[in-house]
ROSE-4610 file (N, C-alpha, C; in Angstrom, 1 decimal, always signed):
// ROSE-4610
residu = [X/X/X/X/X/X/X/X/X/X/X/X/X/X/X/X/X/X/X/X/X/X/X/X/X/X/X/X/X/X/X/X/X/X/X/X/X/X/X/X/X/X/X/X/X/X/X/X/X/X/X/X/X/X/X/X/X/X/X/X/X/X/X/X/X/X/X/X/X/X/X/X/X/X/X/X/X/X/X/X/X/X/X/X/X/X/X/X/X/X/X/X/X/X/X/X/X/X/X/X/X/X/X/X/X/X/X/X/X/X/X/X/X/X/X/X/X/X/X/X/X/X/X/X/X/X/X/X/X/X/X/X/X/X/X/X/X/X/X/X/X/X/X/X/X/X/X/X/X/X/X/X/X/X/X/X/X/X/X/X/X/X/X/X/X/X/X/X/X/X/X/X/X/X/X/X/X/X/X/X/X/X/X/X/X/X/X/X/X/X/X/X/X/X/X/X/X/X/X/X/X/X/X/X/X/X/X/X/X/X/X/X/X/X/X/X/X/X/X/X/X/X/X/X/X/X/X/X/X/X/X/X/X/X/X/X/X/X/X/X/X/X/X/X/X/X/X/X/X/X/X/X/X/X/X/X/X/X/X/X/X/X/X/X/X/X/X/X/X/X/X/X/X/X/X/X/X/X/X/X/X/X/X/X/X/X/X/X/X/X/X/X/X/X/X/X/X/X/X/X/X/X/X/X/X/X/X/X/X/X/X/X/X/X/X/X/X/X/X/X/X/X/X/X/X/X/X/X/X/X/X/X/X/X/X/X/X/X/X/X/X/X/X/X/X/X/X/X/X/X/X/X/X/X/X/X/X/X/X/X/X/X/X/X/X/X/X/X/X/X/X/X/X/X/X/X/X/X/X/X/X/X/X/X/X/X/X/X/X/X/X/X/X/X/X/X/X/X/X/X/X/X/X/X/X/X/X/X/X/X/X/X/X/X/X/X/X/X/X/X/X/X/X/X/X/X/X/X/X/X/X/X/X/X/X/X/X/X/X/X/X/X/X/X/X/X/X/X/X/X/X/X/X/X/X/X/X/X/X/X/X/X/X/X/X/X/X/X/X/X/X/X/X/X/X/X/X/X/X/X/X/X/X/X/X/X/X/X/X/X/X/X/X/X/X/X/X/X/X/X/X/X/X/X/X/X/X/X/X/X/X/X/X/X/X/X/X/X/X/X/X/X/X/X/X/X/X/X/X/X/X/X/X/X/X/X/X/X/X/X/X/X/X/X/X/X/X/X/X/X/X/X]
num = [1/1/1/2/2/2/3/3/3/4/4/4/5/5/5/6/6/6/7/7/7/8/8/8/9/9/9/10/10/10/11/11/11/12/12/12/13/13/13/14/14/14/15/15/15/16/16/16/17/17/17/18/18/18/19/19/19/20/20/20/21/21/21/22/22/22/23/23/23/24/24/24/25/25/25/26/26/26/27/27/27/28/28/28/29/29/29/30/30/30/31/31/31/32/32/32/33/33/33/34/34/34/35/35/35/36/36/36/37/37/37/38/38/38/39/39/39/40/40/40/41/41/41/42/42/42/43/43/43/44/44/44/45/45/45/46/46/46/47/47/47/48/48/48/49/49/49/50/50/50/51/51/51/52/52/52/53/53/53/54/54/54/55/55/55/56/56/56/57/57/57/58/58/58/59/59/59/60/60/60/61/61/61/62/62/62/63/63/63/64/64/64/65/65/65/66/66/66/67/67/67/68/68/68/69/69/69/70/70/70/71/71/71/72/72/72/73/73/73/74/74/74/75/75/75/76/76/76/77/77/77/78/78/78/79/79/79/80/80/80/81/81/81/82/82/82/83/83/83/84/84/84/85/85/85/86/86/86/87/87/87/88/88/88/89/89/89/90/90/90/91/91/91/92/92/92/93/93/93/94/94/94/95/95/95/96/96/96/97/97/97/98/98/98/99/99/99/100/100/100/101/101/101/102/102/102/103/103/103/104/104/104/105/105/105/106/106/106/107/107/107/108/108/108/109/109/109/110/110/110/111/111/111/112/112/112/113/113/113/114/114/114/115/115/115/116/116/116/117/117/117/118/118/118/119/119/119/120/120/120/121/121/121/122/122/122/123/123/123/124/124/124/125/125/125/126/126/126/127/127/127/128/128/128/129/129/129/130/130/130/131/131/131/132/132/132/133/133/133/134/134/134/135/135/135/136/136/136/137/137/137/138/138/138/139/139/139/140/140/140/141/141/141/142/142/142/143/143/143/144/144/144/145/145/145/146/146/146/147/147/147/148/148/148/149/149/149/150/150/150/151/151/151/152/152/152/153/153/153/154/154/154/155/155/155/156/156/156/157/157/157/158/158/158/159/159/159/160/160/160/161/161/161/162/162/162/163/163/163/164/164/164/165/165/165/166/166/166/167/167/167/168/168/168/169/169/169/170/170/170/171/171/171/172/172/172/173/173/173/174/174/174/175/175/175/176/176/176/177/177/177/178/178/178/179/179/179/180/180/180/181/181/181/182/182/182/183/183/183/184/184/184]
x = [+16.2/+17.2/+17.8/+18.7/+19.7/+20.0/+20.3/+20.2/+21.1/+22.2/+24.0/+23.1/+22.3/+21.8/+20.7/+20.1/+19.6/+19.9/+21.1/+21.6/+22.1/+22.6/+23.1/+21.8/+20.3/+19.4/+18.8/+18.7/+18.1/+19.3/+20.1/+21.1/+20.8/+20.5/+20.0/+19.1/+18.2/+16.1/+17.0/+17.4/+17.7/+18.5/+19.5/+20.0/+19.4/+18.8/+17.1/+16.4/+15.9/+15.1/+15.4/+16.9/+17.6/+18.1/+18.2/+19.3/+18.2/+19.0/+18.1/+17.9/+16.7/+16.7/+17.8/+18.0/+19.0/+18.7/+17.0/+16.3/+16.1/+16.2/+15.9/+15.7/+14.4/+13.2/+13.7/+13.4/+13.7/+14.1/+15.0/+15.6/+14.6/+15.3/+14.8/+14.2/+13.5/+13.2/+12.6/+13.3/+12.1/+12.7/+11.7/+12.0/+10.9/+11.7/+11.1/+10.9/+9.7/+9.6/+8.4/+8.3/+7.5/+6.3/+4.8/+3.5/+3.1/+2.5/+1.8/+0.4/+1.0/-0.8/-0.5/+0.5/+0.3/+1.6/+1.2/+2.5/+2.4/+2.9/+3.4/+3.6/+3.7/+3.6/+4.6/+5.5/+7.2/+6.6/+5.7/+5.7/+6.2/+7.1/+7.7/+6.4/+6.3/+5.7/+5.7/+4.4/+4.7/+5.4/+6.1/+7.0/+6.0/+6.4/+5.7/+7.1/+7.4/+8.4/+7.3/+8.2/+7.9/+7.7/+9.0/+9.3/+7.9/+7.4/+5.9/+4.8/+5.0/+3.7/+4.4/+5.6/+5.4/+4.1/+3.8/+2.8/+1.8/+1.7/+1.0/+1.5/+0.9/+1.2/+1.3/+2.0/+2.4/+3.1/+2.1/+2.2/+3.1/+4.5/+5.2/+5.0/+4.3/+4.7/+5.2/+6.2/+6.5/+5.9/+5.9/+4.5/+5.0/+4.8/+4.2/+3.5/+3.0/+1.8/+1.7/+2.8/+2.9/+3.3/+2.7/+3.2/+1.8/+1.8/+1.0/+0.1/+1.4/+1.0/+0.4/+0.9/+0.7/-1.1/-1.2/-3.0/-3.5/-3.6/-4.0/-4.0/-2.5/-2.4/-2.5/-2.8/-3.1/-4.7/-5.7/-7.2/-7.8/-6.5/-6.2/-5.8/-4.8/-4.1/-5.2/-5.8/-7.1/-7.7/-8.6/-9.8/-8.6/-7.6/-6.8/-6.9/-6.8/-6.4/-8.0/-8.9/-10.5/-10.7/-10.2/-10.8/-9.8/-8.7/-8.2/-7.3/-7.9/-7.4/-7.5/-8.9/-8.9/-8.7/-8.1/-7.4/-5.7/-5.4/-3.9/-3.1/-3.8/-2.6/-3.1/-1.6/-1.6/-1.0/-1.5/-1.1/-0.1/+1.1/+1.8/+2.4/+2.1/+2.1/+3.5/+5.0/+5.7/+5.6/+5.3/+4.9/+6.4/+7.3/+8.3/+8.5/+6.9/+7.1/+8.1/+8.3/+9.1/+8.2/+7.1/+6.2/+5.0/+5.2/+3.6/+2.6/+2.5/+0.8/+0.1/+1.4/+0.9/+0.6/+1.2/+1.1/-0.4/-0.2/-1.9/-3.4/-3.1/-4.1/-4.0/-3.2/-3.6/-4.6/-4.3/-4.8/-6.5/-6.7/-7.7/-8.8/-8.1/-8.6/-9.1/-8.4/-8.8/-9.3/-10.1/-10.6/-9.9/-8.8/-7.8/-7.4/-8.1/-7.5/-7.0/-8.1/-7.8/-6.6/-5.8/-4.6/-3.0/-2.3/-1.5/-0.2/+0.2/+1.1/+2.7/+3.7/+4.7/+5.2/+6.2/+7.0/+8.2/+8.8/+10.3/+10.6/+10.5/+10.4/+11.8/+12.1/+12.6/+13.5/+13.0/+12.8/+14.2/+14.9/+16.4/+16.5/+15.4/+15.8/+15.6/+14.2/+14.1/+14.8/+15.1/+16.5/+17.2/+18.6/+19.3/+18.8/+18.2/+17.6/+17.3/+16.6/+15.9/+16.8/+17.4/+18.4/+17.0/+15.9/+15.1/+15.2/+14.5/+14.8/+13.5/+12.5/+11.5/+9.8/+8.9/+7.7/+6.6/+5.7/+5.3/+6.5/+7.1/+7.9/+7.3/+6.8/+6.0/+7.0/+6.5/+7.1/+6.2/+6.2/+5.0/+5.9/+5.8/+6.2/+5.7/+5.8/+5.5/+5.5/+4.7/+4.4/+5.7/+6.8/+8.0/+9.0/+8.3/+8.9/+10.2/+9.8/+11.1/+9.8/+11.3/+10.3/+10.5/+8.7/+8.5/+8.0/+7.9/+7.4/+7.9/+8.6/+9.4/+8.6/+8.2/+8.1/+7.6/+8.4/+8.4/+7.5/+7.0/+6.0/+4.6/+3.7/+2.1/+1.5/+0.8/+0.1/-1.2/-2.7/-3.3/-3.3/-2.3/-2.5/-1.5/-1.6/-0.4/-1.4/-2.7/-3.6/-3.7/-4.4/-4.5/-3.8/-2.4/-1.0/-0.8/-0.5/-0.7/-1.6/-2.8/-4.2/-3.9/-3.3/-2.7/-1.9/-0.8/+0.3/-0.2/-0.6/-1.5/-2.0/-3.1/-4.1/-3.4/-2.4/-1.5/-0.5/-0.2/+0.7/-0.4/-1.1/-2.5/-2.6/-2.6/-3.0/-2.5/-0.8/+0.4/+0.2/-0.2/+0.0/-0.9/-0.9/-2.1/-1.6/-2.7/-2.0/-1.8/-1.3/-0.7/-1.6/-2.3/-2.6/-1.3/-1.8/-1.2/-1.1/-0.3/-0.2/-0.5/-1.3/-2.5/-1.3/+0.2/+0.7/+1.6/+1.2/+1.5/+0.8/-0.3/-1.6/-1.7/-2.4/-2.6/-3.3]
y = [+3.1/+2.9/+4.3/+4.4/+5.2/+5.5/+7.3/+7.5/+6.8/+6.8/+6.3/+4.8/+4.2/+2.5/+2.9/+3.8/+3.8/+3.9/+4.9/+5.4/+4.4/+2.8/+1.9/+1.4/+1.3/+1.0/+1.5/+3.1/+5.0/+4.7/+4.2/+4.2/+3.6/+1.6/+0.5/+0.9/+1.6/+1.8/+3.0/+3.6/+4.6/+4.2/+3.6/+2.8/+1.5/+0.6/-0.1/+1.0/+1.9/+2.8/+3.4/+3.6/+4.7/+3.1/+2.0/+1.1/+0.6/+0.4/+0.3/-0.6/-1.6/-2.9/-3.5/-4.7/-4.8/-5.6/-6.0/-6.5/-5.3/-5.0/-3.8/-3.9/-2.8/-3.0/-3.6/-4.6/-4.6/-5.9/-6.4/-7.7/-9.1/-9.9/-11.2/-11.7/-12.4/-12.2/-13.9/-15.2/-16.3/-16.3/-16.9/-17.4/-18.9/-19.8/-21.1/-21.0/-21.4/-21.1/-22.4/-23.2/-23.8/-23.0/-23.5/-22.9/-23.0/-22.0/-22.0/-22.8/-24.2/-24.7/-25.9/-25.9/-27.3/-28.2/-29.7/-30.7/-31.6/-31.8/-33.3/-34.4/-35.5/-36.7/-36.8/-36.5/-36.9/-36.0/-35.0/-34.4/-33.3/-33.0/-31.8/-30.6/-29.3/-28.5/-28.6/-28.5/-28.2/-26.7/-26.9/-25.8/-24.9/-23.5/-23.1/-22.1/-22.0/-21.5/-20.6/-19.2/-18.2/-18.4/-19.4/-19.5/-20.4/-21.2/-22.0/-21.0/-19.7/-18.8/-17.9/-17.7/-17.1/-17.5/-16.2/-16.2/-15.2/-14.8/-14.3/-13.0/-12.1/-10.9/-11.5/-10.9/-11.6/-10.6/-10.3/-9.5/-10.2/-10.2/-11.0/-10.0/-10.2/-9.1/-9.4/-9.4/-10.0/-9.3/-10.1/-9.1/-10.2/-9.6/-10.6/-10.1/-11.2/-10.5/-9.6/-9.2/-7.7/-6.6/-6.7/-5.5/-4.4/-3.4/-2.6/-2.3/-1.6/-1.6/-2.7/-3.9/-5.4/-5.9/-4.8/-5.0/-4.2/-3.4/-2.7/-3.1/-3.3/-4.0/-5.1/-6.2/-7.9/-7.7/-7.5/-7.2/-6.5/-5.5/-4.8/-5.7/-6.8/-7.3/-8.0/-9.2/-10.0/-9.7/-8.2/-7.7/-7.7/-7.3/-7.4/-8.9/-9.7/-11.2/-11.5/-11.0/-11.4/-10.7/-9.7/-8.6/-9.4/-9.7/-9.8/-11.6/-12.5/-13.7/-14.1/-13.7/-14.5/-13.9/-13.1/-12.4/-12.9/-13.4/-14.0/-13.3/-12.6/-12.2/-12.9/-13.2/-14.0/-13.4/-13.2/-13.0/-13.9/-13.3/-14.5/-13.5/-14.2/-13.4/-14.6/-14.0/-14.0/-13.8/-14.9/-14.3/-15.0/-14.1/-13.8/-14.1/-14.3/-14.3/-16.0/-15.7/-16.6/-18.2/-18.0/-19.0/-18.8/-20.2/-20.3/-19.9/-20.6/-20.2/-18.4/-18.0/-16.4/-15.9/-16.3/-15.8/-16.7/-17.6/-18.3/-17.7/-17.2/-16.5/-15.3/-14.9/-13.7/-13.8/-14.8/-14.6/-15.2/-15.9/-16.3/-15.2/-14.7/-13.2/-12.2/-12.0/-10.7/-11.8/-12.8/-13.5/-13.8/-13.5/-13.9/-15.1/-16.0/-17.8/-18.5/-17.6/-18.5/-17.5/-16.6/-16.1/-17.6/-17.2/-18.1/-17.4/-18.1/-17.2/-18.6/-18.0/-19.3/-18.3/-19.6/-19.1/-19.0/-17.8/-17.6/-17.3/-17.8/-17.6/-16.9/-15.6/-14.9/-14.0/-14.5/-13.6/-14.2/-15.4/-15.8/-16.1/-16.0/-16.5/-15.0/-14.3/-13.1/-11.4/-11.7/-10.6/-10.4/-11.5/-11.1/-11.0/-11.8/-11.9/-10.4/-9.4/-8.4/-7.1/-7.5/-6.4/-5.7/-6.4/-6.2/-5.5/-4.2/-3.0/-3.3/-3.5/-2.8/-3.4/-3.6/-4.6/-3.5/-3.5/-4.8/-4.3/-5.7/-4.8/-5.8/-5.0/-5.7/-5.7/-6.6/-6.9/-7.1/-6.2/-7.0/-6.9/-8.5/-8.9/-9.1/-9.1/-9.4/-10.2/-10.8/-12.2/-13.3/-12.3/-13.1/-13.4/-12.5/-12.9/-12.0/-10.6/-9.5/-8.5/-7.7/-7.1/-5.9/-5.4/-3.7/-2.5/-3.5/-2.5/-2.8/-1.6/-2.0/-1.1/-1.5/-0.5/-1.4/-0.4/-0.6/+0.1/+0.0/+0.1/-0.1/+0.5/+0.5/+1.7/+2.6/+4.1/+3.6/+3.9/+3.9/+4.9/+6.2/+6.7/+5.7/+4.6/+3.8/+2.5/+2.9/+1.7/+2.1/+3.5/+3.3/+3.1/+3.6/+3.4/+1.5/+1.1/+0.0/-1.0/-0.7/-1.3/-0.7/+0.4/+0.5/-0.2/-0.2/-1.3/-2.3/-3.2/-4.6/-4.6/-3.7/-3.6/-3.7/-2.1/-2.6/-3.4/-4.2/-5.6/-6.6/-6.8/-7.9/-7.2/-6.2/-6.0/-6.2/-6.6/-7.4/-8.8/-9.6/-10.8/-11.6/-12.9/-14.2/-14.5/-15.0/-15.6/-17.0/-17.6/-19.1/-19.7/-20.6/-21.5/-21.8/-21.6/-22.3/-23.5/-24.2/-25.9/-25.8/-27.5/-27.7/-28.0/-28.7/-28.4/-27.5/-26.5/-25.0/-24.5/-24.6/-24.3/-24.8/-24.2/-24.9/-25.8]
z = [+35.8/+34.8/+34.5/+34.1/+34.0/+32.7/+32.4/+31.0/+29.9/+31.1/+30.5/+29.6/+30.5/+30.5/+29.1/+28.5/+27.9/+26.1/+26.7/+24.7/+24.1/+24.6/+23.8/+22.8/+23.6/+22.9/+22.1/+22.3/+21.5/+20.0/+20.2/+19.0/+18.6/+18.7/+18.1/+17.4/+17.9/+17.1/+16.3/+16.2/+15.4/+13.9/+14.4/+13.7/+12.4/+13.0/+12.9/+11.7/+12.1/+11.4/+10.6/+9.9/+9.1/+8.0/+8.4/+7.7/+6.4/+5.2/+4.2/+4.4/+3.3/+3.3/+1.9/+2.3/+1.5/+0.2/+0.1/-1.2/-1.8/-2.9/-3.9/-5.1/-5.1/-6.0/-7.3/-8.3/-9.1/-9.1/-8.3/-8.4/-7.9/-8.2/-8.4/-6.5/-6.1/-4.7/-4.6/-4.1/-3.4/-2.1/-1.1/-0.1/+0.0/+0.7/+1.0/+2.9/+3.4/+4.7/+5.5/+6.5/+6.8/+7.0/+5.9/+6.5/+7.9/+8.4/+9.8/+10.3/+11.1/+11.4/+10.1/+9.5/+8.8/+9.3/+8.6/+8.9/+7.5/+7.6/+6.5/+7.0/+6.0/+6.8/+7.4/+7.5/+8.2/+9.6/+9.8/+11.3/+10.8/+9.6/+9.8/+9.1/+9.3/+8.8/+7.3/+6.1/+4.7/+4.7/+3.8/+2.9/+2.3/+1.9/+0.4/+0.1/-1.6/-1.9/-2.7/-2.4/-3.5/-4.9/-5.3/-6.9/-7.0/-6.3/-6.9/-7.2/-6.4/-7.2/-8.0/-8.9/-10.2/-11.2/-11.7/-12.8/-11.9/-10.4/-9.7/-9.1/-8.9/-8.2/-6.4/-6.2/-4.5/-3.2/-2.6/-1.5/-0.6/+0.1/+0.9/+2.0/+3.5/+4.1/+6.1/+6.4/+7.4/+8.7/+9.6/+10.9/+12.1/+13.2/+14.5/+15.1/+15.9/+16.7/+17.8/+18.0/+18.8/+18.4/+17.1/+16.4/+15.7/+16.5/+16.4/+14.6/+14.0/+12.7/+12.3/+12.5/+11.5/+11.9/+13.1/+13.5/+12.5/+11.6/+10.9/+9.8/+9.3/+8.0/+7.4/+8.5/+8.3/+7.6/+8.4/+7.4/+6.4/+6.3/+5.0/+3.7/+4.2/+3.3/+3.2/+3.7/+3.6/+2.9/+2.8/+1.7/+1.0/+0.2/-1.2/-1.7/-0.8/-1.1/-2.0/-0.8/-1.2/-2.8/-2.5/-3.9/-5.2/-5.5/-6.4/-6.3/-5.0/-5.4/-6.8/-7.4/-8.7/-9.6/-9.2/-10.7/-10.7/-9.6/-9.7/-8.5/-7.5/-6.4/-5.1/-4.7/-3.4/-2.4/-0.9/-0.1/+0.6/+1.1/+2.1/+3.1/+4.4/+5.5/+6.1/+6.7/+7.5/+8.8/+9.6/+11.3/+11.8/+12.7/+13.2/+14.2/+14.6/+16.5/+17.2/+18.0/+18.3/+18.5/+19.1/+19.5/+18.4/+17.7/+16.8/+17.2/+18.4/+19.2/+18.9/+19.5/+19.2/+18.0/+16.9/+15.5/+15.3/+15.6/+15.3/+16.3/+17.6/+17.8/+17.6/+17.4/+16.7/+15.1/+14.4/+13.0/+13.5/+14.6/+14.7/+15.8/+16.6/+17.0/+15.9/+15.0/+14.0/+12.9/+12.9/+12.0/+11.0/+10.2/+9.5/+9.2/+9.3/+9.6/+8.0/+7.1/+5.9/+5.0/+5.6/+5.4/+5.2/+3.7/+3.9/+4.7/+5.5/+6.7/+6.9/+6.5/+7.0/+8.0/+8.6/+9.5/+9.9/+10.6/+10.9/+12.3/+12.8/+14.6/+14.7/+15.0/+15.3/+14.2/+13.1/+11.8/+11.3/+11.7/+11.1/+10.0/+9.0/+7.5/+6.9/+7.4/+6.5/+7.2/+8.3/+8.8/+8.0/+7.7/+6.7/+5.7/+5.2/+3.9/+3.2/+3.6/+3.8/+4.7/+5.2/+6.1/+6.7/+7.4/+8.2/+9.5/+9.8/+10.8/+11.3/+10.8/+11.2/+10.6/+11.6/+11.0/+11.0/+10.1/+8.6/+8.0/+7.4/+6.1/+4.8/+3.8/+2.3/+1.5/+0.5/-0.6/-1.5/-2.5/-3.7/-4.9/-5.3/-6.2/-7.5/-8.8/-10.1/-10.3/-11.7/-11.7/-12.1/-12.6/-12.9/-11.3/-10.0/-8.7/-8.7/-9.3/-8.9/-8.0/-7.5/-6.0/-6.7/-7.0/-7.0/-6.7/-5.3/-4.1/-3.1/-2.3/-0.7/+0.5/+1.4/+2.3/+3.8/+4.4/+5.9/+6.8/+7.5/+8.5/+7.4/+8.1/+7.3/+8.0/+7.1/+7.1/+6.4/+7.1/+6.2/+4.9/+4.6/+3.9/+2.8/+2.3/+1.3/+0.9/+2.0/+0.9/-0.6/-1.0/-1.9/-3.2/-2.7/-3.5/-3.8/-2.6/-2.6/-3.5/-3.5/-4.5/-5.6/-6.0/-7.3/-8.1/-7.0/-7.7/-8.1/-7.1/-7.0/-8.4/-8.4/-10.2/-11.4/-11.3/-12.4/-13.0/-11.7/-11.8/-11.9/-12.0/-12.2/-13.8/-14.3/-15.3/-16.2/-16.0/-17.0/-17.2/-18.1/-18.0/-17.6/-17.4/-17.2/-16.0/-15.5/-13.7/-14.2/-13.2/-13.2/-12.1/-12.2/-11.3/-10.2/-8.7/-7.8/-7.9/-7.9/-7.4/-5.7/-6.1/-5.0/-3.6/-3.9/-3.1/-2.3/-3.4/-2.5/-1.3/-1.7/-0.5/+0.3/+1.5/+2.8/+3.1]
C-alpha cells in the first residue's frame, strides 16, 4: 500500500480522535435500544429506555468486542455494578458490533453474562447521537438522567475517579426501583 493510499485514513483517526462529543455534561441524556439475548413475544428483541431507570445512577458505556480498551473496562464496570447495584446504580453496556453473536461471546468469554448490554449494530443510533469517535465511550448519568461524566477511551488510572463520581452521585438522593420490565 502506498503512502499517497494511506493519509485519507491517518486524517479520518485523527480527525475521529480530536472531534468532540456532541452530548455535554450537564444536559438531559435517554436512549431506547433493543436488549442483547432477549425477545418478546412478537419475536422482536425487549427494549430498555434510559428514562425507565431515572431515580438511579447509570453508567451508559458503548464497546464492541474488538475493542481492546472495552476488554479492560467491561469487568471493571461489573465489580461497580456488583459493589453499588443496591445502592441504585445500573450498568448498561452498548455493544456496536455489527453481529450479535460477537458481542454475546465476548460477554460470555470474560464471564460478564449477567451485564445489562443493548444493542446498536454498527453504532447507528448512538454515533450521531453522541458524535461518537472513539470506543469505550461512558456516560454516567444522575439520578434525574443528565450526563456528568464524559469520557472516551478507558485508562486504568480513571477507575478511581470514576468510583468517585459513582459514590457521590449515589450519595444524592433515594434510588428508584427498576421496573421488572426494564430488566432482562
Amino acid at each position: 500500500m502506498s503512502r499517497r493510499a494511506l493519509i485519507p485514513g491517518v486524517l479520518f483517526l485523527f480527525a475521529c480522535a480530536t472531534t468532540p462529543l456532541a452530548v455535554r455534561t450537564g444536559s438531559a441524556f435517554d436512549l431506547a435500544l433493543p436488549v442483547l439475548g432477549t425477545t418478546a413475544t412478537d419475536g422482536h428483541a425487549k427494549s430498555l429506555a434510559l428514562s425507565s431507570l431515572r431515580g438511579n445512577v447509570v453508567l451508559v458505556d458503548v464497546w464492541a468486542s474488538w475493542c481492546e480498551p472495552c476488554v479492560e473496562a467491561l469487568p471493571f464496570y461489573d465489580d461497580l455494578q456488583r459493589a453499588y447495584g443496591a445502592k441504585g446504580f445500573r450498568f448498561i453496556g452498548v455493544d456496536v458490533d455489527e453481529d450479535a453473536r460477537a458481542g454475546r461471546a465476548f460477554l460470555r468469554q470474560h464471564q460478564l453474562d449477567d451485564l445489562t448490554v443493548l444493542r446498536d449494530p454498527g453504532a447507528e443510533v448512538v454515533a450521531p447521537r453522541l458524535g461518537l469517535s472513539r470506543l469505550p465511550t461512558a456516560l454516567l448519568l444522575d439520578r434525574t438522567g443528565h450526563v456528568k461524566f464524559v469520557r472516551q477511551g478507558f485508562e486504568d488510572a480513571e477507575r478511581a475517579t470514576l468510583r468517585q463520581e459513582i459514590q457521590t452521585l449515589l450519595s444524592v438522593g433515594d434510588a428508584v426501583p427498576v421496573r421488572a420490565a426494564a430488566r432482562r
